[in-house]
N, C-alpha and C positions, 0 to 999 in steps of 0.2 A: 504494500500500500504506500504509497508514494504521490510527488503530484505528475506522475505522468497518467492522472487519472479526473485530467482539468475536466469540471464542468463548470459550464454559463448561470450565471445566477437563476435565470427564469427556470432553468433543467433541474438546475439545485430542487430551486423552491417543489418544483413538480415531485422531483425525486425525496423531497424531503416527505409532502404533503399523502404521496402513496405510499411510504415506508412503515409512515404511523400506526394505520391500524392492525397490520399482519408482523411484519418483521418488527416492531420495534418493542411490541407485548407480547407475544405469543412465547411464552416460557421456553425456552432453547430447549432446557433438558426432559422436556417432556415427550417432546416430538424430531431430533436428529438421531436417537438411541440411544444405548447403556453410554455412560460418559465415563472414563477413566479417568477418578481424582488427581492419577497420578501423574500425569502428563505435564510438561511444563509450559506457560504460559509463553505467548510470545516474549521475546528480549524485549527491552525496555525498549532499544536504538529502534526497533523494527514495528512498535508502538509507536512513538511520537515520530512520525515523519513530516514532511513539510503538508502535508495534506491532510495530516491528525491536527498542525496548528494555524493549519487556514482553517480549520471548523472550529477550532476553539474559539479563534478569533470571533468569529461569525457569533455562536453561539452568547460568548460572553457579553459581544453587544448585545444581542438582545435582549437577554436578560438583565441586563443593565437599563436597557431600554425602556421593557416591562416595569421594572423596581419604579424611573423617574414617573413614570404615567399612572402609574399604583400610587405613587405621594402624592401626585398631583388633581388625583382625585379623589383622594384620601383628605385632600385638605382642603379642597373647592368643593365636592359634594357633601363632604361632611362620611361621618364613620357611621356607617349597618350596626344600629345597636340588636345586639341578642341577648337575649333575657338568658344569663351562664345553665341558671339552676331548670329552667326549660330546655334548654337546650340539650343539657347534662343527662336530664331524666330520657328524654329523646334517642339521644348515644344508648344507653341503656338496654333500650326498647330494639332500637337495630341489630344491634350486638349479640341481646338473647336470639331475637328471631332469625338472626343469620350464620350464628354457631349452628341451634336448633337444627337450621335446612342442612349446611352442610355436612352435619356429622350426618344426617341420614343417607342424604345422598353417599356417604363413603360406606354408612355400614352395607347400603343397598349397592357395594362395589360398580358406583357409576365414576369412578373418577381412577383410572389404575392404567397406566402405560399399557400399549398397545404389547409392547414386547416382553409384557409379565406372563408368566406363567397363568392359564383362565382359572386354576382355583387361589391363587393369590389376593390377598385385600391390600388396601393402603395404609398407611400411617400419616394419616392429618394433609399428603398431596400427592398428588399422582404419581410421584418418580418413586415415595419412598415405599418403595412396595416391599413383597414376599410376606407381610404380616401374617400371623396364625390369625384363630378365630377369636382367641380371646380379644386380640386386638380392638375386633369388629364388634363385638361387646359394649367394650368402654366407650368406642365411639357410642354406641348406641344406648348407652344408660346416660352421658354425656348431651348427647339431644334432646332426655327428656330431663334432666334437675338443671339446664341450663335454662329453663323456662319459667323457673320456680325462683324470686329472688332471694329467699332464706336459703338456696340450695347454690348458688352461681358461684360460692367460694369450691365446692368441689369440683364444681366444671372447671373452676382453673384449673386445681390441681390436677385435676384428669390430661388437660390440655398441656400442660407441663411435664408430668410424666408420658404422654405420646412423643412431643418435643423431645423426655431423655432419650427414647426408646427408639428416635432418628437419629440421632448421636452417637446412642451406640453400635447401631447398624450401619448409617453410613460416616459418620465420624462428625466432630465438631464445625470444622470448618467448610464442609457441604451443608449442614444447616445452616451456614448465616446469610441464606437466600430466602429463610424463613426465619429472619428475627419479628415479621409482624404478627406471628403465633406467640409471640412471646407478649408484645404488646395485646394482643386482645386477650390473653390470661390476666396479665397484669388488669386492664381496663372491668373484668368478669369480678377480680378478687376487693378492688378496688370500690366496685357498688352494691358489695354485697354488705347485708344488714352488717356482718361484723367487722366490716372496716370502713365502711362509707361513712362515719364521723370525724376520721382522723383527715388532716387538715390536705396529707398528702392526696386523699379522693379528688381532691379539688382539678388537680392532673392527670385523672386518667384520661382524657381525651387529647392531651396534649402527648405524652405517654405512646399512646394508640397510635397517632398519624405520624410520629416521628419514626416509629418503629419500621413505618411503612415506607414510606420516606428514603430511611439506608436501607432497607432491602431493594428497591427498586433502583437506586443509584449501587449498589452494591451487583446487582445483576447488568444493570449498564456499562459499569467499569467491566466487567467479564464478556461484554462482547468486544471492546476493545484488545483484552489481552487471549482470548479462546475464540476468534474471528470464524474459526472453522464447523462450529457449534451452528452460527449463526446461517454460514454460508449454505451449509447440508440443507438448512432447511429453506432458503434462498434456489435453492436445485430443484426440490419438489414443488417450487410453487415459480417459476421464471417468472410469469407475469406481474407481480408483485416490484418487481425492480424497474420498470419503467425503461429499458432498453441502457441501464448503466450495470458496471461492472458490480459480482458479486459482493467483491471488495469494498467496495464506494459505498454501496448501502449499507453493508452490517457496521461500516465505521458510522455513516450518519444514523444509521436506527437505536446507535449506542448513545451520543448525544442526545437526540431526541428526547428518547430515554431518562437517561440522568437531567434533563432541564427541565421535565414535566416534573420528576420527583423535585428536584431541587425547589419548584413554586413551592412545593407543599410544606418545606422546611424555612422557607425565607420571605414565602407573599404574605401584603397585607389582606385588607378585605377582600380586595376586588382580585390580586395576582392569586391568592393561594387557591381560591373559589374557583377561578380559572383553571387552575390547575388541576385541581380536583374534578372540573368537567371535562376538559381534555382530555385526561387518562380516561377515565370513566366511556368516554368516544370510543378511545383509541380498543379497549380493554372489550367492550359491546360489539365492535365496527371487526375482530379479528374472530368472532363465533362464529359466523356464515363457515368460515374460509378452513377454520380449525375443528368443529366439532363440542360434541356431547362433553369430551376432555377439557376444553378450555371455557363452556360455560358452566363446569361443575369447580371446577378451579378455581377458577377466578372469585369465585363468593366471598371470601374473607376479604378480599380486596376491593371489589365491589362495597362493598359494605362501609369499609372504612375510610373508600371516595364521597360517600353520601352522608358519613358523618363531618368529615373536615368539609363539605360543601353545608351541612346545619349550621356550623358552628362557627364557621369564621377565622379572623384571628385570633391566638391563644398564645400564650405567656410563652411557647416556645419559638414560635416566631420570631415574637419579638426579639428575645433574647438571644437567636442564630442572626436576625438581622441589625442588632445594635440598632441604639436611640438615637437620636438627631433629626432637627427639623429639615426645611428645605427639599427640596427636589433634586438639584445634582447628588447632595452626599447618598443620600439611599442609594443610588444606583451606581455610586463612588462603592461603597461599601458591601453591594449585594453580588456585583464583578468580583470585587478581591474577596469575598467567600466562596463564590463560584470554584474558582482558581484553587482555593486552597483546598475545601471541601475535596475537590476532583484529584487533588496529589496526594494527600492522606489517602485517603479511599486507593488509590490507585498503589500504594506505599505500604498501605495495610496488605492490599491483597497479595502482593509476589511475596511478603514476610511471613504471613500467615501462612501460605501455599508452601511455602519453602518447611515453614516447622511441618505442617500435617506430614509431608512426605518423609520429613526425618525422624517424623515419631512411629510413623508405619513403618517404616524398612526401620527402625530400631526394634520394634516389637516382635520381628521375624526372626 
């Protein structure tokens, strides 16, 4: 990937606008086949090319762009007030009723890679298959005290212990493409009668959408550094690319990507709600194309685009996007988290990637 892969802004845009809703959501590892942990990521040198930073480039404007037009309407229309404790109760209500659907749908094995075994169930998402029965159990005892709020502290826990039981099957660092499991435990444990007093409830919705948030840039940075992942699945569907190289699109469906989750972690009223509608598109707009697998999937996520779309902005916003009036600095300020955000993330991942493999080949 290099720039011997020029495209004209209008192509861009085109190629950007069709990437969206198939290549740039459609879960990699759900649909290119079994993934080997172990494989190593691209070289860094072979990642950042002149063509990964003409899209940075690009990218970072915009969303710089977005940030100045978010203050500036932020402060000429005035701020969407939302009533927290309606709002809160709201979250609640979505949360129960979209654990609820999805554990059924898993214990009724509608969500399980094509290339599992047909008596195999799942663990909490399509890839982490091979589960026994009991699994399908917990999911399914899970469905129903998640509905009950004196009961939603053991739906955590259940949700928690399914999370161990991906860990220890496929190892730590393959679940951290599902830390927003962890977030809606958190959010379940959080409203329930025995903790919903402590001061800290007041954040599980902040909590919730953050969690989702680095999982979605967290799977963004991995099509930058696993292109191959992306491209497989780029092969079964040509038309999707718009007559540009494999290449070109699994790098822009990576951006894409991380700047829609990035709204969710740095917009105000009007960006992050955006943001949340966008994905929400993008996540709806790739069911035709993907199947019974990605509209059973996608529910936890779904779900926790339509509460950051209730709810607005929340104290973690804020605080990813620092204080300050004015219109240039926001978008002074939402650039250089962009920027940074995207190199930790990207920093994290070859570090982390590097231990998992050294702790497998030491365990052998």
């Amino acid at each position: 990937m290099s720039s011997k892969f020029p495209i004209r802004p209008a192509s861009l845009l085109l190629v950007v606008t069709l990437s969206i809703p198939k290549a740039a959501e459609a879960h990699v590892k759900w649909f290119c086949g079994p993934i080997d942990g172990s494989a190593p990521p691209l070289p860094f040198r072979q990642v950042v090319t002149p063509f990964f930073l003409e899209l940075l480039i690009l990218f970072v404007g915009l969303v710089m762009l977005g940030a100045m037009l978010d203050a500036m309407i932020t402060r000429y229309a005035g701020k969407l007030i939302v009533d927290a404790d309606r709002a809160g109760r709201a979250s609640d209500v979505i949360v129960r009723a979209g654990v609820a659907l999805y554990m059924l749908c898993l214990w009724g094995n509608l969500a399980v890679v094509m290339w599992a075994d047909p008596s195999s169930e799942s663990i909490l998402t399509a890839d982490l298959y091979d589960a026994g029965h009991v699994v399908g159990y917990i999911q399914l005892v899970t469905a129903v005290v998640v509905l009950i709020p004196r009961l939603s502290i053991f739906a955590a826990a259940a949700l928690l212990v399914l999370y161990m039981l991906g860990v220890a099957k496929f190892g730590a660092f393959y679940m951290i493409d599902y830390l927003f499991f962890l977030g809606i435990a958190a959010h379940l444990a959080l409203s329930s009668s025995l903790l919903s007093r402590l001061t800290i409830s007041r954040y599980r919705v902040p909590i919730l959408i953050g969690s989702l948030s680095l999982s979605l840039m967290w799977t963004a940075v991995e099509k930058f550094l696993f292109p191959q992942w992306t491209i497989s699945i780029l092969v079964s569907h040509p038309g999707i690319t718009a007559g540009q190289s494999f290449s070109t699109v699994a790098m822009i469906a990576g951006f894409v990507e991380f700047s829609l989750a990035f709204y969710l972690l740095a917009g105000r009223e009007i960006l992050g709600r955006i943001g949340a509608i966008l994905l929400g598109i993008v996540f709806v707009a790739a069911m035709p194309e993907f199947g019974m697998l990605d509209i059973v999937g996608h529910i936890p996520v779904l779900l926790i685009l339509v509460i950051a779309l209730v709810s607005g902005e929340t104290p973690l916003q804020i605080l990813c996007r620092g204080s300050g009036s004015g219109i240039l600095l926001p978008g002074w300020k939402v650039g250089r988290a962009y920027i940074a955000t995207l190199a930790v993330l990207m920093l994290f991942y070859y570090g982390l990637h590097a231990l998992s493999v050294w702790s497998i080949t030491s365990a052998i």
